[in-house]
N, C-alpha and C positions, 0 to 999 in steps of 0.2 A: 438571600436572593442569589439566585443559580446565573452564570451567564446565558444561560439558553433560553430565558422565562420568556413564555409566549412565541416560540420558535416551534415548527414543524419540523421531523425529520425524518425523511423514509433512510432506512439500510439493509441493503441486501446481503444477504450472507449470513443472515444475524443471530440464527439459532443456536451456533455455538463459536469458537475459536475469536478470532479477529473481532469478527462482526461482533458476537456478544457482546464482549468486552466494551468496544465503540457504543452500543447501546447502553448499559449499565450506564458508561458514565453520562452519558448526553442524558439520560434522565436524572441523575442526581445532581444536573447542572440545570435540572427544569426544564428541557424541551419536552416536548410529545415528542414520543419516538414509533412511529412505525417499523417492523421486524416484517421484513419480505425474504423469506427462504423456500424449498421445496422440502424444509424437514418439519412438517407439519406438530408435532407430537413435542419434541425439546422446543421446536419457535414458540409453540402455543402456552407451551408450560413458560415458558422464561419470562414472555409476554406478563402473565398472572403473577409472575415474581417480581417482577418490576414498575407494576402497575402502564404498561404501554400496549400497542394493539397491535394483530399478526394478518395477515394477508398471505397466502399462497403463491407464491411468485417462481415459477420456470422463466430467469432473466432471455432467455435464448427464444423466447416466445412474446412479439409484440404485440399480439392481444391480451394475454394475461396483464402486460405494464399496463397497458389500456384501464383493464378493469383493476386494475391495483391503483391506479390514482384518481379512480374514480372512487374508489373507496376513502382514500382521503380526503381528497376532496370532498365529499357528502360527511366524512364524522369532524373533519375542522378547519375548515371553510379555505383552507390553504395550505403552501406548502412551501415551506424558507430552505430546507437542504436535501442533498441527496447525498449519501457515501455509496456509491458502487464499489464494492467491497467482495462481492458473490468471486468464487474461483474455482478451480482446480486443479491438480497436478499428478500429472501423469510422466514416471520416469522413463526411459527409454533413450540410447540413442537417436541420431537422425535419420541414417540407412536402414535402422529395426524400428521403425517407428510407422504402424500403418495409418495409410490416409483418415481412415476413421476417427481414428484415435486420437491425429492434428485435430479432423474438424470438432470433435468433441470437446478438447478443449478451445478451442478460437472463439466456437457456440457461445459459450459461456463466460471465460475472459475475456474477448474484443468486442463481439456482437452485446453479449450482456450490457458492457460499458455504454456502445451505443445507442442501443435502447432504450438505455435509459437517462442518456443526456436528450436524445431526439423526444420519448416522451413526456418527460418532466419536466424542462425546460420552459416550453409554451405557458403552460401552467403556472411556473415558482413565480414566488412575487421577486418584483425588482430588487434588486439591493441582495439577493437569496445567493448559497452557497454550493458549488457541486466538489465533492474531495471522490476521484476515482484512485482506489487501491490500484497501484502497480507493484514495480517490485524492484528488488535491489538486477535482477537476473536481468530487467529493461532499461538496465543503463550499460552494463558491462558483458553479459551474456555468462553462461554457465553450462560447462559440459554436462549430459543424459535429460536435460531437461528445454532440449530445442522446442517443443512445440508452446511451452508455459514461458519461455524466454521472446519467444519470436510475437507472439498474443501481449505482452506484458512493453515490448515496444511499440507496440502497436497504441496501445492503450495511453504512452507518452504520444503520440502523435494526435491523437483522439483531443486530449488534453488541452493540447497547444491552438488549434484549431477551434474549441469549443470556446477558450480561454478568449481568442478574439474574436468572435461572429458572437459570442454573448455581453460583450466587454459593455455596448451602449446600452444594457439593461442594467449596467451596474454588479451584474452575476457574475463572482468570481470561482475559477475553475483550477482547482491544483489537485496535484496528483501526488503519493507518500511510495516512496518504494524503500519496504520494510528487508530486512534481507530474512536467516531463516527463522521460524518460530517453530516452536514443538506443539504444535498442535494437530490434530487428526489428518488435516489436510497434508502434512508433509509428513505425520508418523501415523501413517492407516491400522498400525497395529492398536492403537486407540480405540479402535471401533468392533475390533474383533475379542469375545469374551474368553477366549482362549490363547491369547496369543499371549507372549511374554513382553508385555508393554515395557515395562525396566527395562527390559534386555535391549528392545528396538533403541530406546531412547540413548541408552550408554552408546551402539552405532551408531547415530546420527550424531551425539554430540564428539564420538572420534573423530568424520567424517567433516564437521566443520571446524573442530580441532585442526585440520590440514587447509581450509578454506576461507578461514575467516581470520583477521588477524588478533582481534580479541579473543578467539580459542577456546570458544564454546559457543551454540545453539541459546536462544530465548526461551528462557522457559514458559510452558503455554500459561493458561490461566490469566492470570493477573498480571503477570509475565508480558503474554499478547498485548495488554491495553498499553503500559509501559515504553514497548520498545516502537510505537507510534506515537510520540505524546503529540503531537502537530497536528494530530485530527482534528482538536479542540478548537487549538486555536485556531484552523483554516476556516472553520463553519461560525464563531465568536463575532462578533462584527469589529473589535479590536485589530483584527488582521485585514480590515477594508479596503487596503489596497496592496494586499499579496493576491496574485494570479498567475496562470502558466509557470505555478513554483513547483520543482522536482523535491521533493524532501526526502533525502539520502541519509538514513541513521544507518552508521556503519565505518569500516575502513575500507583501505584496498593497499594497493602498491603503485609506486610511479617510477616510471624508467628517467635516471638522471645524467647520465653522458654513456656512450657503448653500455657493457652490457650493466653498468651500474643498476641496482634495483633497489627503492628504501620501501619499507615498510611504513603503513602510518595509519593513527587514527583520528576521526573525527569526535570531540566530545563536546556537546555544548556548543559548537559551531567552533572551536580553538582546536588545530590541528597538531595533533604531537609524535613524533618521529621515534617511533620503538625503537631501532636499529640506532639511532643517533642523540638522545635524548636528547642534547643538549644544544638542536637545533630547533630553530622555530622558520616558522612560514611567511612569507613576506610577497601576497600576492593573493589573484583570488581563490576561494577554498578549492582544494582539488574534493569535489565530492565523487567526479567519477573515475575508477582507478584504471579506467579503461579509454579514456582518453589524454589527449596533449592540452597544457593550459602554463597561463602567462604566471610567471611569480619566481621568487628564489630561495631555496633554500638556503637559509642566513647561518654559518656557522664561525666558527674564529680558526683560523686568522683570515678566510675568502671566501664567499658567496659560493655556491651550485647553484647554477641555473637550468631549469628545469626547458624542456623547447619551450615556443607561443604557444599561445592557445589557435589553432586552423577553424577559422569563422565559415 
């Protein structure tokens, strides 16, 4: 018996990367899973691999959500979750960054989200689940990639707001910000039959080698379903009363008195100090490493205290 049995579940994005992944398992967990993407051809194929059903969905177009939950709605009578999951990323500076090419992505990562919190919403039954993909880049920001950083804040604020104006249906709303994955959307040379996919991939994983303090990129595939394990459980009814939860799988760094800087990571929700091993955290998790927060780092023979957290 699957925790999802008798559960509805639309996700966008779902033809490959992220979203697949999130679909695979929500059907091996017994949900009906809906696949709503624009890549007709791999959603439809994957759809028949999994035994689940595909809908045509341009998220940036609310009549298409319209006749997309109209479709489920007419094949199974409801609909308990949503993952807005759908993305894209576009590298580029701020100042080399043209208007289009913001609004392109915004299209699709902020408007998408709310399209389809606005459409689905009305519809989901009570007690029902929304998980909007954000990102690790919409808590702490990340240089060449302002417009997919600045859309992915957004998307937390989206969140926070949905999280309350839906609270007295019982609908809870949380958001996962994954940091990077190797998947097509962040390694485009995936998609090109001539390109030297190895090669791209060995770049990116240098490149968050410098970036991340774990010191390498998620590997896509099975990789993707992995480095969000929390999707599950946000949509599970087990988690009934998590809502308006940021879920940060990752590290970062915190600034501890002048220019002191520690390195850290998150594992399992137990925080452990690369630079310092033999220190532990005594306070609440720092998951953003881009903000100030209440707690001390404990070590022998006298406490660092980190600042408060600024409410």
């Amino acid at each position: 018996m699957g925790k999802l049995d008798g559960r509805v579940v639309i996700v966008t994005g779902a033809a490959r990367g992220q979203g697949e992944q999130e679909a695979r398992l929500f059907r091996e967990e017994g949900a009906q899973v809906v696949l709503a993407d624009v890549l007709d051809e791999p959603g439809e194929a994957l759809a028949r691999d999994i035994g689940a059903r595909y809908v045509h969905l341009d998220v940036g177009d609310e009549e298409q959500w319209r006749d997309a939950v109209n479709v489920v709605k007419n094949a199974f009578g409801r609909v308990d979750g949503l993952v807005n999951n759908a993305g894209v990323l576009r590298f580029n500076s701020l100042v080399d960054t043209p208007l289009d090419e913001f609004m392109q992505v915004v299209r699709v990562n902020q408007v998408g989200c709310f399209l389809g919190i606005k459409t689905v919403a009305p519809v989901m039954e009570d007690g029902g689940t929304i998980v909007n993909t954000a990102s690790y880049t919409g808590v702490t920001g990340m240089a060449a990639v302002g417009s997919y950083a600045a859309s992915k804040h957004a998307v937390l604020g989206l969140t926070r707001v949905a999280a309350l104006e839906l609270a007295g249906r019982g609908i809870r709303v949380n958001a996962l910000c994954p940091g990077a994955i190797d998947t097509a959307m962040s390694n485009p040379a995936q998609l090109d039959p001539g390109a030297d996919v190895e090669g791209m991939s060995r770049a990116l994983d240098q490149l968050y080698r410098k970036l991340v303090p774990l010191g390498r990129i998620a590997a896509g595939g099975g990789g993707a379903a992995r480095a969000v394990p929390d999707v599950r459980g946000l949509v599970v009814h087990h988690r009934a009363a998590v809502r308006d939860r940021r879920g940060v799988a990752g590290g970062g760094q915190c600034r501890l008195t002048g220019r002191q800087v520690l390195t850290f990571l998150t594992v399992r929700q137990k925080v452990v100090a690369l630079s310092r091993p033999n220190w532990t955290w005594d306070g609440e998790p720092p998951w953003n490493s881009g903000s100030l927060y209440r707690g001390t780092w404990v070590s022998a023979p006298r406490p660092i205290r980190s600042p408060s957290t600024r409410r």
